[in-house]
Backbone as CSV, one residue per row, in Angstrom:
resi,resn,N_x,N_y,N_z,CA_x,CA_y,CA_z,C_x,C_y,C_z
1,UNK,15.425,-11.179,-0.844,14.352,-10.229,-1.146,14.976,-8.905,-1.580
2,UNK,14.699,-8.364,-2.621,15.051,-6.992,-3.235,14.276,-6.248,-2.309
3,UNK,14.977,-4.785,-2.324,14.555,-4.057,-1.522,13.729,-2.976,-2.546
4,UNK,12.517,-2.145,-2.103,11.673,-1.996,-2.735,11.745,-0.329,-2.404
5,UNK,12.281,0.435,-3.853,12.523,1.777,-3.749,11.161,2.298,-2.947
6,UNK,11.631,4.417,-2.118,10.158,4.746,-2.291,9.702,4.819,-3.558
7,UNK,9.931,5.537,-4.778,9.089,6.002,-5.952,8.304,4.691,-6.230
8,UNK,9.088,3.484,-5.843,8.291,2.394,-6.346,7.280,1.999,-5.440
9,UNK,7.074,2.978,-3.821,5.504,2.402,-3.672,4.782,3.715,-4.095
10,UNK,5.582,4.996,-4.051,4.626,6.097,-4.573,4.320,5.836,-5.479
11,UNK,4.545,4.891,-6.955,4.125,4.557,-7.592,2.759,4.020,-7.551
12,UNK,3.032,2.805,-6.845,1.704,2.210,-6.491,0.743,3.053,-6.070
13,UNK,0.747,3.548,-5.016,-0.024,4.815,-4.166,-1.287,5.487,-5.874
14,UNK,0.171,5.668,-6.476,-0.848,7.022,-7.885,-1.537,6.104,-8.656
15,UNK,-0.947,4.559,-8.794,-1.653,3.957,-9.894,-3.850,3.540,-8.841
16,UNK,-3.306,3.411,-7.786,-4.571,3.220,-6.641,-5.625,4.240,-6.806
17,UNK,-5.055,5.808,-6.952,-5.778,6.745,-6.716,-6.376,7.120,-7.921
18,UNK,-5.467,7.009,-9.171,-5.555,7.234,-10.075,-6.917,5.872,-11.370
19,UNK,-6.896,5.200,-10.416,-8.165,3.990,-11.011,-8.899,4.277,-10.313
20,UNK,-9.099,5.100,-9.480,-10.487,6.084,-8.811,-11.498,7.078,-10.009
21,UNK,-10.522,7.380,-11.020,-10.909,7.755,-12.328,-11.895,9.421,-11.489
22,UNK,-11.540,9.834,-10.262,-12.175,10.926,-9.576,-11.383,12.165,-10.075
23,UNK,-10.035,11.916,-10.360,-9.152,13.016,-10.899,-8.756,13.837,-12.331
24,UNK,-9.032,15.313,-12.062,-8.388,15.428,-12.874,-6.459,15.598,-13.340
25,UNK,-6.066,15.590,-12.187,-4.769,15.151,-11.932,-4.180,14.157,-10.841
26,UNK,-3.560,13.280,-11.335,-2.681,12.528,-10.280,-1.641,12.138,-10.315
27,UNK,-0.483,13.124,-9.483,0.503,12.963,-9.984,1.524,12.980,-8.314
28,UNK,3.045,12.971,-8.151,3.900,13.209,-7.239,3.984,14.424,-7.044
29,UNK,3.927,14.783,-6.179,3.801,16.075,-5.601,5.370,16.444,-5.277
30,UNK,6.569,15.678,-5.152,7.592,16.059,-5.254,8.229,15.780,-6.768
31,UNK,8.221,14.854,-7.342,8.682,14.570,-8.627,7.809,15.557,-9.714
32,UNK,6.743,15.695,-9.522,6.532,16.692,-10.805,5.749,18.002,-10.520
33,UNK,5.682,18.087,-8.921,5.142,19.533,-8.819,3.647,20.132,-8.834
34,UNK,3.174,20.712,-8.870,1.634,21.251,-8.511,1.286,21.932,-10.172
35,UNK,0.017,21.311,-10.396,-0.543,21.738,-11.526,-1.798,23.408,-10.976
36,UNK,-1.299,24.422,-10.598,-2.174,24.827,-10.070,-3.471,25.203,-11.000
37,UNK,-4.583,25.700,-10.210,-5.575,25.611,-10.941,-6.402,24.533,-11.692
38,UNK,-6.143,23.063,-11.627,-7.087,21.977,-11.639,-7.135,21.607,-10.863
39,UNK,-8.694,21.303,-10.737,-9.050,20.422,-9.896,-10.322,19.286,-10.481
40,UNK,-10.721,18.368,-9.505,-9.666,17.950,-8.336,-8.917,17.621,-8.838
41,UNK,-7.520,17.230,-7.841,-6.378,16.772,-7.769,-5.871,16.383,-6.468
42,UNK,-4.902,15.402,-6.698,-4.364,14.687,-5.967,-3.251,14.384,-6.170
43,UNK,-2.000,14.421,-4.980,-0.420,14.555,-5.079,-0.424,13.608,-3.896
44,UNK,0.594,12.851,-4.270,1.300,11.767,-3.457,2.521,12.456,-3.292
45,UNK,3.182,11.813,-1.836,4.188,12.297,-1.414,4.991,11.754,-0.651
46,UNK,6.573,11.508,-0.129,6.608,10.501,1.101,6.792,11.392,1.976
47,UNK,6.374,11.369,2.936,6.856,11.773,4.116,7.681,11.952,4.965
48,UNK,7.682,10.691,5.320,9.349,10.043,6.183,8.984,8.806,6.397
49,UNK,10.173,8.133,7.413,10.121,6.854,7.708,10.835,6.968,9.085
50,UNK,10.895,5.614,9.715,11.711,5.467,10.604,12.016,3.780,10.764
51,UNK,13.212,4.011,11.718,13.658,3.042,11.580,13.797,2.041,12.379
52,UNK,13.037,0.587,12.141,12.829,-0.628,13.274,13.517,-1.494,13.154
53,UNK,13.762,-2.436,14.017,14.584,-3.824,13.648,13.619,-4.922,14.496
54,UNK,14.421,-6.123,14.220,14.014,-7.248,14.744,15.590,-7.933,14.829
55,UNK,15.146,-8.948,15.532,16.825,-9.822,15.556,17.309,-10.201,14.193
56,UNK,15.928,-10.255,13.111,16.619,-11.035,11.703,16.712,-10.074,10.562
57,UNK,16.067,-9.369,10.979,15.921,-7.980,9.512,15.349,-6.965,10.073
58,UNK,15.605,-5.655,9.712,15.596,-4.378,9.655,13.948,-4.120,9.220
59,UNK,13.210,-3.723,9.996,11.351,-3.287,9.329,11.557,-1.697,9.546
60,UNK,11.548,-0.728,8.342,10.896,0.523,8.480,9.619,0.580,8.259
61,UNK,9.445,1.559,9.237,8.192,2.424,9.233,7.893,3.510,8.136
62,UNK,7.289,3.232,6.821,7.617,4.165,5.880,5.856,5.114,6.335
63,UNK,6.123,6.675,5.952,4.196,7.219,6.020,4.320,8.106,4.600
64,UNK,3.253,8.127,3.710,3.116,8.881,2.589,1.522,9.353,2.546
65,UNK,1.825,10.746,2.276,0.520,11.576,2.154,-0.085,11.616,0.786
66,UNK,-0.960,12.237,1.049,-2.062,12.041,-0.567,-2.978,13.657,-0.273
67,UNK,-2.485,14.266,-0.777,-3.030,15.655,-1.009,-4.251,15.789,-1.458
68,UNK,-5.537,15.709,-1.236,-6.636,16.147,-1.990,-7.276,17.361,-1.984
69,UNK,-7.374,18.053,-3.548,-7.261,19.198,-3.640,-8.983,19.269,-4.562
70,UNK,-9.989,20.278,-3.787,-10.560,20.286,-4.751,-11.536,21.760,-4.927
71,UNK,-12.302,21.880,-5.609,-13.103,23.207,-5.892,-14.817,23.098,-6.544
72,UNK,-15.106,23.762,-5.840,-16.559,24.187,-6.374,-17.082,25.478,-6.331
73,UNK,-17.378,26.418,-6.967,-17.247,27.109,-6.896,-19.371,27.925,-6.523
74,UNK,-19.819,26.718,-6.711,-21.360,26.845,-6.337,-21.508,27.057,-5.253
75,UNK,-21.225,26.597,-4.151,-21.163,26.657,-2.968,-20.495,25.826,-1.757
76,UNK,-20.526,26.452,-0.884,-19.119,25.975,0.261,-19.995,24.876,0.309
77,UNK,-21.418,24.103,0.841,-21.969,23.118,1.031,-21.476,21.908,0.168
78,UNK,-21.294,22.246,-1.377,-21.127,21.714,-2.457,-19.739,21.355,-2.490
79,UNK,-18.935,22.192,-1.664,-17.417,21.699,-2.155,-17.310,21.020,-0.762
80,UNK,-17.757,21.237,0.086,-17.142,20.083,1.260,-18.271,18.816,1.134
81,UNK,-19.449,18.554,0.332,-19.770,17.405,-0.223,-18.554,16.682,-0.851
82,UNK,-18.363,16.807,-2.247,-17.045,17.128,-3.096,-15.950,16.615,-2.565
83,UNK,-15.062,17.471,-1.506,-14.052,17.174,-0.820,-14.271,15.720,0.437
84,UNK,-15.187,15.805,0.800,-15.347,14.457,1.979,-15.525,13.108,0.855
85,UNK,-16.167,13.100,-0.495,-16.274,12.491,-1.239,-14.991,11.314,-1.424
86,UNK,-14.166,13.013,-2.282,-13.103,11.979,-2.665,-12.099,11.734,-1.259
87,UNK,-12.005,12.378,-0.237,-10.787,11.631,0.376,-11.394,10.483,1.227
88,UNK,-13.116,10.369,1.037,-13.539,8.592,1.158,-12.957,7.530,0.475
89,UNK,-13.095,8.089,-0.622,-12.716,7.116,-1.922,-11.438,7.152,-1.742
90,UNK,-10.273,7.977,-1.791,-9.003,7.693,-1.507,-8.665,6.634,-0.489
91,UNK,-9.238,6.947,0.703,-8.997,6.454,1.809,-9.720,4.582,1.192
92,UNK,-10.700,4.551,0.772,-11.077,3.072,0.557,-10.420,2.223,-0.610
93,UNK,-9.319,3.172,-1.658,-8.441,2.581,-2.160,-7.467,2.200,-2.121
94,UNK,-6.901,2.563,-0.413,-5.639,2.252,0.034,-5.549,1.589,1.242
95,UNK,-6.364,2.102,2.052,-6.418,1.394,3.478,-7.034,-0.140,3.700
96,UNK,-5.868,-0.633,4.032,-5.950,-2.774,4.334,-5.617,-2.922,3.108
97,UNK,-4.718,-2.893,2.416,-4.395,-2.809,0.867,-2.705,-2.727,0.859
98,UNK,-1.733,-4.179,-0.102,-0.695,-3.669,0.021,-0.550,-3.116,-1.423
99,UNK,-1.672,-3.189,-2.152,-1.438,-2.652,-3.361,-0.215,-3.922,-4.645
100,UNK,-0.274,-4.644,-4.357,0.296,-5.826,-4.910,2.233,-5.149,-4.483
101,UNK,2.512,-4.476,-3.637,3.952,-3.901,-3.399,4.444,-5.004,-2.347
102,UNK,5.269,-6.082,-2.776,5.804,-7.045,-2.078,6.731,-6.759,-0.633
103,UNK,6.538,-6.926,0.537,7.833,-6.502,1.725,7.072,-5.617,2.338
104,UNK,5.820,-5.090,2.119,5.238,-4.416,3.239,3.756,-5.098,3.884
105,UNK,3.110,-4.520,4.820,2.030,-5.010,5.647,1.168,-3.888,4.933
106,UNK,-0.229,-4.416,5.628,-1.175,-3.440,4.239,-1.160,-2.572,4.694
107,UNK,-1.734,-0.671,4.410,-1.540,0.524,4.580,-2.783,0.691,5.703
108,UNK,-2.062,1.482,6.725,-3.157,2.184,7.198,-2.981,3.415,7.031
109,UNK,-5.063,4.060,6.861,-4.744,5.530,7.174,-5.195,5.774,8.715
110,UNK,-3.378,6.460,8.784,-3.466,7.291,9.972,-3.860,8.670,10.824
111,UNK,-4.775,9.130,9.349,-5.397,10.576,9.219,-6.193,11.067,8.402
112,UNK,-6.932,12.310,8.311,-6.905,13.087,7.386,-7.616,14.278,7.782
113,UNK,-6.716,15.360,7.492,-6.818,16.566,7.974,-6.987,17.719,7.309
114,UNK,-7.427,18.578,7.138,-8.003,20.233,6.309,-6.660,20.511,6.722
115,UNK,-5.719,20.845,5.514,-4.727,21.339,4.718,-4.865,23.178,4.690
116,UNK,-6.003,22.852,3.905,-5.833,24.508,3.330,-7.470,24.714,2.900
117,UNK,-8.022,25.952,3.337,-9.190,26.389,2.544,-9.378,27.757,2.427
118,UNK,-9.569,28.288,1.373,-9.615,29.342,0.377,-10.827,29.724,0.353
119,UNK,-11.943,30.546,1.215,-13.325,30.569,0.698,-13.570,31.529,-0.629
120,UNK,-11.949,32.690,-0.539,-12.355,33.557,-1.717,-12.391,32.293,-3.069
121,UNK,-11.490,31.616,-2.954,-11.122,30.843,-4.245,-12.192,29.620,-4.162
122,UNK,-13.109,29.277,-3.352,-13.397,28.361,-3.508,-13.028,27.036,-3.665
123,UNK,-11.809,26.936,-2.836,-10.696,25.490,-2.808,-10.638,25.088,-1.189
124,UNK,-10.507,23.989,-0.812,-10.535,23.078,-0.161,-9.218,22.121,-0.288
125,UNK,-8.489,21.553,0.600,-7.699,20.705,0.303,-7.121,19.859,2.067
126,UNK,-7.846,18.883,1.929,-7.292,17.607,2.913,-6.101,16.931,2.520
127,UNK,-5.334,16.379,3.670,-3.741,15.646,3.368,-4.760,14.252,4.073
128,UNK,-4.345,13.123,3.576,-4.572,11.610,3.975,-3.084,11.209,4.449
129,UNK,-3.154,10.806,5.554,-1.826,10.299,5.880,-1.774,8.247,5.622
130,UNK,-0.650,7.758,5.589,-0.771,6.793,5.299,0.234,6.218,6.018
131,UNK,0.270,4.935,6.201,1.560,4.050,6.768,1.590,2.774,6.827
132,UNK,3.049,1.884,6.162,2.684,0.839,6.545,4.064,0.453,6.862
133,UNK,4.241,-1.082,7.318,5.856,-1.479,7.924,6.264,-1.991,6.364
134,UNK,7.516,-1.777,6.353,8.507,-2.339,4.849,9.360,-3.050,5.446
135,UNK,9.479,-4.575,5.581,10.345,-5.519,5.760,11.577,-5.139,4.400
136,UNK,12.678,-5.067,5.574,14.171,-4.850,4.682,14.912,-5.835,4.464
137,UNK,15.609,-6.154,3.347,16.760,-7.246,3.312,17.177,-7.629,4.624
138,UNK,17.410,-8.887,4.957,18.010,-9.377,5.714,19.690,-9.069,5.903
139,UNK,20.393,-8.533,6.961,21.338,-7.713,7.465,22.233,-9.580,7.566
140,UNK,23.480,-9.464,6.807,24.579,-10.192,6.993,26.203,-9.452,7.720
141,UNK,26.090,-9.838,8.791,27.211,-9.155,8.976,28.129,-9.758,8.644
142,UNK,29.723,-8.707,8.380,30.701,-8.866,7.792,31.928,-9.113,8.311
């Protein structure tokens, strides 16, 4: 079994969020940075991992966040409609889902929490936490 980079499930993660067709950006939040001033938006990210075994192979614990960023500027009622919206929809495009990414168990979300809110600016922004186990190559010792 090949072992399965992160970018290659953050990959997956953006192509999930991103057929939500809810965004006006979706992109890595470490690989390409913050578009400020659109919204909504949404940044994937990894988090961390840690590290498990079994007697036959190595299972990490990988967790990756999903930034949802959004604005209305009509009213606070209107943007936390808005904001609970999409990190539903996030959350129902990933969670019990391995996203066709071979070597892991499906994702749970393990969160989602108010990030940041701006009432002058009229922005809002929840983090979705995520996690699932990544079965590793099988360990030959030498």
């Amino acid at each position: 079994m090949e072992e399965i980079e992160i970018q290659d499930i953050e990959d997956k993660l953006l192509e999930a969020v991103g057929s939500l067709l809810a965004f006006a950006v979706v992109s890595s939040l470490v690989r390409d940075g913050v578009n400020p001033g659109i919204y909504p938006a949404a940044y994937t990210y990894f988090a961390g991992d840690g590290e498990g075994e079994t007697k036959s192979r190595p299972i990490d614990t990988v967790e990756f966040h999903i930034q949802v960023r959004a604005q209305n500027l009509a009213s606070e009622a209107l943007l936390a409609r808005d904001a609970y919206s999409l990190i539903n929809a996030v959350r129902k495009a990933i969670r019990g889902k391995t996203l066709g990414i071979p070597g892991i168990e499906p994702f749970r979300c393990i969160g989602r929490e108010l990030s940041d809110y701006d009432e002058e600016e009229s922005t809002i922004e929840y983090t979705c936490k995520f996690t699932t186990r990544q079965y590793q190559p099988v360990v030959t010792p030498v």
